[in-house]
C-alpha positions, 0 to 999 in steps of 0.5 A: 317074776320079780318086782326089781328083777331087770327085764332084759340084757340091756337093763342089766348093761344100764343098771352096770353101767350107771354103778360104774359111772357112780363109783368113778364119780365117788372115788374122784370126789374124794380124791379131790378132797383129798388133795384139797386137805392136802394143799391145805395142809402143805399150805399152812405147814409152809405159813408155819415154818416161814413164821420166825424169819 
């Protein structure tokens, strides 16, 4: 009997489906950065780039 062992299938299920919940959360979060880094810099190479003219 161990101390961190689940008690029943449903603990499993829930323990699964917590990590899962949290893995999509993860991977959003930085996709979100990722196209917040990416407008930035399409952003800033665009301010560039009208400069001269």
């Amino acid at each position: 009997m161990g101390t961190n062992a689940p008690r029943s299938d449903k603990d499993v299920e829930a323990a699964r489906t917590r990590r899962s919940q949290l893995f999509v959360f993860a991977v959003l979060t930085l996709l979100a950065a990722g196209v917040a880094v990416a407008t930035g810099v399409v952003l800033q190479l665009l301010r560039t780039l009208q400069g001269p003219w």
